[in-house]
C-alpha positions as CSV (number, residue, x, y, z in Angstrom):
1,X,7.2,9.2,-6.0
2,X,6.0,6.7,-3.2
3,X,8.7,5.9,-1.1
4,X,9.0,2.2,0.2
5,X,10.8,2.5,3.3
6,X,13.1,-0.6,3.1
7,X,14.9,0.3,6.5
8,X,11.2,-0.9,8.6
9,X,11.3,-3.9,6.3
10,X,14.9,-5.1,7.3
11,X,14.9,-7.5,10.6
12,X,17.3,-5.8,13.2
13,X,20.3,-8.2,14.6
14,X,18.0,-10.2,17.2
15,X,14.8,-10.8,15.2
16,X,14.1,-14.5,15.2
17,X,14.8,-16.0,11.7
18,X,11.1,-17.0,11.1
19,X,10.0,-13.3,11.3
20,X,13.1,-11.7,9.7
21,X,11.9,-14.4,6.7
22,X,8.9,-13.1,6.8
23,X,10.0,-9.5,6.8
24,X,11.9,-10.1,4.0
25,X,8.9,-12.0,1.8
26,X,6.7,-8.9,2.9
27,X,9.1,-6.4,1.9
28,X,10.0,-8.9,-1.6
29,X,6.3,-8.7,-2.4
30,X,5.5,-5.0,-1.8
31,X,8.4,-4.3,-3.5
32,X,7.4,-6.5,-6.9
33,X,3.5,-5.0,-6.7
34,X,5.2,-1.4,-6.2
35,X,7.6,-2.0,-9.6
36,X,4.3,-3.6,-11.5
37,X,1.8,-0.6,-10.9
38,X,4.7,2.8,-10.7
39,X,8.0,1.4,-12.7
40,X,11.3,0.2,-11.3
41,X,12.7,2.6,-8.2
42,X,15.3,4.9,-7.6
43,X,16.7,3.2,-4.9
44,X,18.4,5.0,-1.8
45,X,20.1,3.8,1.4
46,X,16.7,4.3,3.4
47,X,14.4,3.0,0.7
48,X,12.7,3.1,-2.6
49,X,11.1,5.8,-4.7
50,X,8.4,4.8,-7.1
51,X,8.9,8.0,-9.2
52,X,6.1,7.4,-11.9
53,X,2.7,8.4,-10.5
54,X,0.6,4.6,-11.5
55,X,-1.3,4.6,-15.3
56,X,-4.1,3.4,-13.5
57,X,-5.3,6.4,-11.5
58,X,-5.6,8.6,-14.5
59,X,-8.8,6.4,-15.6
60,X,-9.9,6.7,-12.2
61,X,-8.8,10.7,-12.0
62,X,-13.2,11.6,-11.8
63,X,-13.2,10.0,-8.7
64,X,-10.5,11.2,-6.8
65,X,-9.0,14.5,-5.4
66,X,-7.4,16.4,-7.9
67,X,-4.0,16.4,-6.3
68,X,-3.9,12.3,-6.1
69,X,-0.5,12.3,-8.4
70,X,1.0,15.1,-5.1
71,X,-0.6,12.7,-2.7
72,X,1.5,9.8,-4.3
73,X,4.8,11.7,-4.0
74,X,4.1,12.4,-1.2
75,X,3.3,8.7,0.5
76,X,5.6,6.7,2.5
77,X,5.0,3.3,2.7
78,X,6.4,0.7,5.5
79,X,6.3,-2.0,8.0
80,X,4.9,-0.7,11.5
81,X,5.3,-3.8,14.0
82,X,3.0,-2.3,16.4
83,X,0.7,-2.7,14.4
84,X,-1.6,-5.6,13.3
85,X,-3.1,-4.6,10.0
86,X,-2.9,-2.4,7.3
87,X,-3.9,1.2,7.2
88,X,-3.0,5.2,6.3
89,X,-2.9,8.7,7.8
90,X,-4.3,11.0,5.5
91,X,-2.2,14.0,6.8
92,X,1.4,12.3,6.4
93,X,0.4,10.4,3.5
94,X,1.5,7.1,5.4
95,X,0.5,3.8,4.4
96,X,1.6,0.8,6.9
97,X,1.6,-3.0,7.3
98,X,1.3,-4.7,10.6
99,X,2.0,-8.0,11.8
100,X,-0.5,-9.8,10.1
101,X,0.8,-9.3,6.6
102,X,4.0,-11.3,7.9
103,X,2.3,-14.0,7.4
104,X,2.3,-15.0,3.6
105,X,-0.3,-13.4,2.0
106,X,-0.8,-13.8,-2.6
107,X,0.4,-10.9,-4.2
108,X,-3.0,-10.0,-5.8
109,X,-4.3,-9.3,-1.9
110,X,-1.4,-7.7,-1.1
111,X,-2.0,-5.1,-4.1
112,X,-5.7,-4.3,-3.3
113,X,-5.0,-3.9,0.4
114,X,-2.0,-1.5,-1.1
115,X,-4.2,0.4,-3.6
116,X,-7.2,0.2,-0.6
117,X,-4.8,2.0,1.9
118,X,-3.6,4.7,-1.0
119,X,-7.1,5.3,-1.9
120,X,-8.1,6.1,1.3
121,X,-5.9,9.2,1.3
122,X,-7.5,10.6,-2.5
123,X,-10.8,9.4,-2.8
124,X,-13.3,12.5,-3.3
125,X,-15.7,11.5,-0.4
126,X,-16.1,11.8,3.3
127,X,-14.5,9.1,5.0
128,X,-17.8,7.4,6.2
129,X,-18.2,6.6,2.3
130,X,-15.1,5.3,1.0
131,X,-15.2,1.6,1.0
132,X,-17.8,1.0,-1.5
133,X,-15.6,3.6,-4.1
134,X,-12.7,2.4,-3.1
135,X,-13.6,-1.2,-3.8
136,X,-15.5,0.2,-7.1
137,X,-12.0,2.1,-8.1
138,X,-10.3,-1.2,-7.3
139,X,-12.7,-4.0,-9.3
140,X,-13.6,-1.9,-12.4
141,X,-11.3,1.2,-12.8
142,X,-7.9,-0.2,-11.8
143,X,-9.0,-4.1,-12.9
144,X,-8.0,-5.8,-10.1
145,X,-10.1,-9.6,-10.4
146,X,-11.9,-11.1,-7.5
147,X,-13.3,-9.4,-4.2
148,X,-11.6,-5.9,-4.1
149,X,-11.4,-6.1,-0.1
150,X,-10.8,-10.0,0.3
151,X,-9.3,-9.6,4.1
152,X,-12.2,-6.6,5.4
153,X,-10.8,-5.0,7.8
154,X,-8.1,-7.1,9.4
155,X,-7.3,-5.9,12.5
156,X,-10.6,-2.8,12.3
157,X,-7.6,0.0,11.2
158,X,-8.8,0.7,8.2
């Protein structure tokens, strides 16, 4: 169950409204690409867990590690505002947004950066190859139209 960690999407008491607007879009969107690929959440005080592991990685199971539907459960998923991109750690399962994605961004980028980070952390591959799977994974196994990495690497985290 990927947990969507509201609490680093919520604009603290002295955030200027522009950027508490924009948190809120970011953390409106995420939540609405989260809901279309895993189910509605369980939803707790801190956040939001995704409890259904998404259809779309069984078709995709070949190319990824075996324990991809642990790795899910086990990913946490929030706003980091020192950051400026998007990007994961492998050995917490983390997948964050920076300060770039506050500005609005169309949901269909939003969920391949979202499905580029998670990949990252289950494709079968040394790391040095995993953009040209990942983006395979993301145009013809998961379905996703268009360019399957339309920002690159915003910000060189990825």
């Amino acid at each position: 169950m990927a947990f969507l960690y509201d609490v680093s999407l919520n604009p603290e008491s002295g955030t200027l409204p522009g950027i508490a607007d924009d948190m809120n879009s970011l953390h409106k969107e995420l939540t609405a690409i989260l809901t279309k690929i895993s189910g509605h959440p369980f939803v707790t005080s801190e956040g939001s867990l995704f409890m259904q592991v998404p259809k779309a990685l069984k078709k995709c199971a070949k190319d990824l590690k075996s324990n991809y539907a642990k790795v899910w459960d086990d990913t946490i998923i929030f706003y980091e505002p020192k950051a400026y991109g998007a990007s994961s750690n492998k050995a917490d399962s983390y997948v964050w947004f920076g300060e770039f994605f506050l500005k609005p961004q169309p949901r269909l980028v939003l969920e391949k950066v979202l499905w580029h980070e998670y990949l990252h952390l289950v494709v079968n591959l040394p790391k040095e190859m995993h953009h040209g799977k990942i983006n395979d994974i993301i145009k013809h196994c998961i379905g996703l139209p268009g360019d399957p990495n339309p920002l690159g690497t915003v910000g060189l985290e990825c």
